[in-house]
LOMARFI-664035 format. One record per residue (C-alpha): residue number from 0; x negated, y negated, z. Coordinates in steps of 0.2 Angstrom, whole numbers, plus 5000, padded with zeros to 4 digits. Layout:
BEGIN
NUM	X	Y	Z
...
END
This chain:
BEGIN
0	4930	5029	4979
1	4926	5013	4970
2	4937	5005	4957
3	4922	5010	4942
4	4927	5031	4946
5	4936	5037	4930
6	4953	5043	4938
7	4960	5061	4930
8	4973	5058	4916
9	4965	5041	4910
10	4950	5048	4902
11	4956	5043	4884
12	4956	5026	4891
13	4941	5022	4899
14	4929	5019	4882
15	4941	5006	4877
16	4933	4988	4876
17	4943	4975	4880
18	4942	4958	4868
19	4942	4947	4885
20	4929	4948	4895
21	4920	4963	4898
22	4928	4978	4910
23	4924	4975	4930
24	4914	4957	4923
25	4915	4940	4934
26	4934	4935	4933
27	4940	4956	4931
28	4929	4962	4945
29	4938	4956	4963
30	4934	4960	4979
31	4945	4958	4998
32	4934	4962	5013
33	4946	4959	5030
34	4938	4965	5047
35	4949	4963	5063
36	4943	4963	5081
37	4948	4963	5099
38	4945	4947	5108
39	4941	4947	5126
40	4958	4941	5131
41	4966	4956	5120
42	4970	4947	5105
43	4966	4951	5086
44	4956	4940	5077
45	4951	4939	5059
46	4931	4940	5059
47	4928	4943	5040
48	4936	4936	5025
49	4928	4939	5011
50	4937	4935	4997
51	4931	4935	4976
52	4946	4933	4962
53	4959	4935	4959
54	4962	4936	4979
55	4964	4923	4990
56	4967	4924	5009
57	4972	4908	5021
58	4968	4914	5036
59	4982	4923	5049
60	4998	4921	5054
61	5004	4922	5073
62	5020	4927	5072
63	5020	4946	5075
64	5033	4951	5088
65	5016	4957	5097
66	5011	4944	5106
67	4993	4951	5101
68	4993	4954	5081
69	4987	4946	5070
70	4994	4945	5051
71	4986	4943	5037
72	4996	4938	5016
73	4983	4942	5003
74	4988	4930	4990
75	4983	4930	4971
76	4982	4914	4959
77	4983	4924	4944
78	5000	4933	4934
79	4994	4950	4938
80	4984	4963	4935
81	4977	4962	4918
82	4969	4977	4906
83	4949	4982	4912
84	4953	4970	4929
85	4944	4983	4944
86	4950	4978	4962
87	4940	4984	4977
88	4947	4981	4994
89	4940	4984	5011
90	4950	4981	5028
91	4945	4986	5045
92	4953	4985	5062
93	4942	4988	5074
94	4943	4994	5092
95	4957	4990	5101
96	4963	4977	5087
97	4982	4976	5081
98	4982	4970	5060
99	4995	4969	5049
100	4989	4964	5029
101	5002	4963	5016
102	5005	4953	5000
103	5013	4937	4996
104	5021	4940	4981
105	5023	4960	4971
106	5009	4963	4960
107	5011	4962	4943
108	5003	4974	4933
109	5004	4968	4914
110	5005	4974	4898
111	4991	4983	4893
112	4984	4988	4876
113	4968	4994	4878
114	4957	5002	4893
115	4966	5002	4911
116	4967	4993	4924
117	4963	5001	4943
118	4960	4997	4961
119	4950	5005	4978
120	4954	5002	4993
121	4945	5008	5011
122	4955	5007	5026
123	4946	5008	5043
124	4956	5011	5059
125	4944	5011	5074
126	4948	5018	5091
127	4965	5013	5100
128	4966	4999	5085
129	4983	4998	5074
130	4982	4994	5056
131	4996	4990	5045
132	4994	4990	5026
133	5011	4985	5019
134	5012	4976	5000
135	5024	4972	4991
136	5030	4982	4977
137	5021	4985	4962
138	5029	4983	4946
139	5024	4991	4931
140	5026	4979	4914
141	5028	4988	4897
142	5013	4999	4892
143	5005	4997	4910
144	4991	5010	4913
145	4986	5008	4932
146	4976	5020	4945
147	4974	5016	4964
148	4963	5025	4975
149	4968	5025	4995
150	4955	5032	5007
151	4959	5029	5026
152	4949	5034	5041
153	4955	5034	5058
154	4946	5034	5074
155	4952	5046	5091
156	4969	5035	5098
157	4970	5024	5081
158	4986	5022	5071
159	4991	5016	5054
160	5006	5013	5044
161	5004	5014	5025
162	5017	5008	5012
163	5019	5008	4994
164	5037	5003	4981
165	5033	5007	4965
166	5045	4996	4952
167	5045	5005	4934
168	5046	4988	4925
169	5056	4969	4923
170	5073	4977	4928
171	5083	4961	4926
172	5076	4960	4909
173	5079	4978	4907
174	5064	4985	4903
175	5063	5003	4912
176	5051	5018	4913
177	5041	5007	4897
178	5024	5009	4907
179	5010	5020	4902
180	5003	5030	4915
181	5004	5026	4936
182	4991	5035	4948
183	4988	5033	4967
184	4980	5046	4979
185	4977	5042	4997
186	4964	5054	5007
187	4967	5053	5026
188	4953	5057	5039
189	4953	5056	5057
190	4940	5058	5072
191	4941	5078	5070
192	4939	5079	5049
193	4951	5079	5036
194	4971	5076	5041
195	4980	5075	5022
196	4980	5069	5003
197	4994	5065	4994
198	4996	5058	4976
199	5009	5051	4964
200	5006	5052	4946
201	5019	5042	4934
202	5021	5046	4914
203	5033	5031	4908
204	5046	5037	4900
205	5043	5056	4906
206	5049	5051	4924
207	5068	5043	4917
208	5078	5061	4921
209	5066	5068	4936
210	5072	5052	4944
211	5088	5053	4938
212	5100	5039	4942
213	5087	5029	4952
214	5072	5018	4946
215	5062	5014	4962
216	5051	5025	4971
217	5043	5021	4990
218	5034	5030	5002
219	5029	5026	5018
220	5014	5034	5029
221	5015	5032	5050
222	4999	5039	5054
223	5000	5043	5072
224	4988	5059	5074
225	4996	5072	5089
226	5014	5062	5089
227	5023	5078	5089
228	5042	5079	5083
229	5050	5064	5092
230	5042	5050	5081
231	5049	5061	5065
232	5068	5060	5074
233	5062	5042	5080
234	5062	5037	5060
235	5075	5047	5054
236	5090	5039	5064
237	5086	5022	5055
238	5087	5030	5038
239	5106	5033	5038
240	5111	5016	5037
241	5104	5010	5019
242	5107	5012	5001
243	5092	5020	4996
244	5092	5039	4996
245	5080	5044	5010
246	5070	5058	5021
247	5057	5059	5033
248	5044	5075	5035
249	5032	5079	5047
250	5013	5076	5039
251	5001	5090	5040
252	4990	5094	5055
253	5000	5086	5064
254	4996	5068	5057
255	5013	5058	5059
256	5028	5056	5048
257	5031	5049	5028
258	5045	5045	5021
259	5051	5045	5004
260	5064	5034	4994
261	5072	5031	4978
262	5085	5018	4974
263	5094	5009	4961
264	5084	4991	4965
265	5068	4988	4974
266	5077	4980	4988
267	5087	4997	4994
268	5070	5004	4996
269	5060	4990	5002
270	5075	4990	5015
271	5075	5008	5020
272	5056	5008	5022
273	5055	4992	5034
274	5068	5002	5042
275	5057	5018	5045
276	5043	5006	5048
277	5053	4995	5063
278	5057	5013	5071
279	5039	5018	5070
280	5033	5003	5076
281	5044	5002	5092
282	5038	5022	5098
283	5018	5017	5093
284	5017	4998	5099
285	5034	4996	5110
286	5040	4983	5100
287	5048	4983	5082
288	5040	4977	5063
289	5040	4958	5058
290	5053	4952	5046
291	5045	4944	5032
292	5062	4937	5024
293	5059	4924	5038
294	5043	4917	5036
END
């Protein structure tokens, strides 16, 4: 997928000029390409960092309780995500590699009155390599129309941990369930073909009774292809303890575990997945998932 596709449901938005600049023109259009490999003494490094506005990246961090990680903060000098802005991202671990990329900050997606905005993103998992894909939450202003588009491939003895907290507006300002329309589909492959698909579509104000008392919405993907039951109980123990409400499943084809959570603020869910994803973490790599309250 590329962020020019016309997603289903936002077909009434797509002829809509914009009076900036043009949709998907120099300053809408930005572009992430991340590549991760093995070094010979077994560390990941960052080999490609191709970065075009409004991403920025700094280089890695080294701080991963695996001593042979490497970490990776996309950071944006912009307010958000503006109306006609496309985004397409592409990250790969390669063979043997260990990378975790999340976000410095939650992503903004603004008030929008004409066209939508929309973002693609290509994942890449090669053989025996760990890849980590795990934002911030997303917060969806006022009047927000936003799709995302997920495609992940992973190779024979390759794992991934997925993550998204969706945030149906400013909260503290109390603005609530006020967004348009939300969209994101991840596809999943693996070495033998097709694993899964999942989606979730938002309607704004539509979505205020079928999540009842809660606003937030999370899900997180371990993607751990022939895993079997344990990794499902593994992730399940360290749900109990948080505020969110939470449960784990078993993915189709036997693909690994996800999670799902709702909760009254974005920190019970943000909690609860980290949670889900420290457990995960410890069965795959044999040690638990970084804590970025303390970097």
């Amino acid at each position: 997928m590329t962020p020019t596709d016309l997603p289903r449901g936002f077909e009434a938005y797509a002829s809509e000029s914009v009076p900036q600049a043009a949709v998907g023109s120099p300053g809408k259009r930005g572009e992430l390409d991340l590549r991760f490999a093995a070094a010979e003494d077994g560390r990941t490094r960052l080999v490609r960092d191709y970065a075009r506005a409004p991403f920025h990246v700094s280089g890695t961090l080294g701080h991963d309780p695996h001593p042979d990680a490497a970490t990776v903060y996309v950071q944006s000098p912009t307010g958000g995500v503006a109306q006609g802005d496309r985004h397409d991202v592409a990250i790969e671990a390669g063979p043997g590699s260990i990378a975790h990329v999340s976000t410095a900050s939650a992503t903004k997606i603004q008030s929008m009155a004409r066209n939508y905005a929309a973002a693609g993103l290509g994942l890449t998992v090669g053989r025996d390599a760990h890849l980590e894909y795990v934002p911030e939450p997303t917060i969806l202003h006022a009047d927000a129309r936003y799709a995302q588009d997920l495609t992940l491939e992973v190779g024979s003895g390759g794992t991934a941990v997925l993550s998204e907290v969706v945030v149906p507006g400013r909260l503290a300002r109390g603005e609530r369930f006020e967004f348009d329309r939300y969209r994101s589909r991840l596809r999943v492959s693996g070495s033998d073909g097709r694993l899964f698909e999942d989606a979730t579509a938002l309607r704004g104000a539509e979505e205020r009774d079928l999540l009842g008392e809660f606003d937030v919405y999370g899900t997180l993907y371990v993607v751990a292809p022939g895993s079997g039951p344990d990794l499902a109980e593994t992730v399940h123990d360290r749900l109990g303890a948080h505020e969110a409400r939470a449960a784990v499943s078993r993915l189709p084809n036997d693909a690994g575990v996800f999670v799902r959570a709702l909760g009254r603020r974005s920190g019970d869910v943000t909690d609860a997945l980290h949670a889900a994803w420290d457990g995960a973490r410890v069965e795959l790599l044999g040690v638990g998932a970084p804590d970025p309250r303390r970097y």
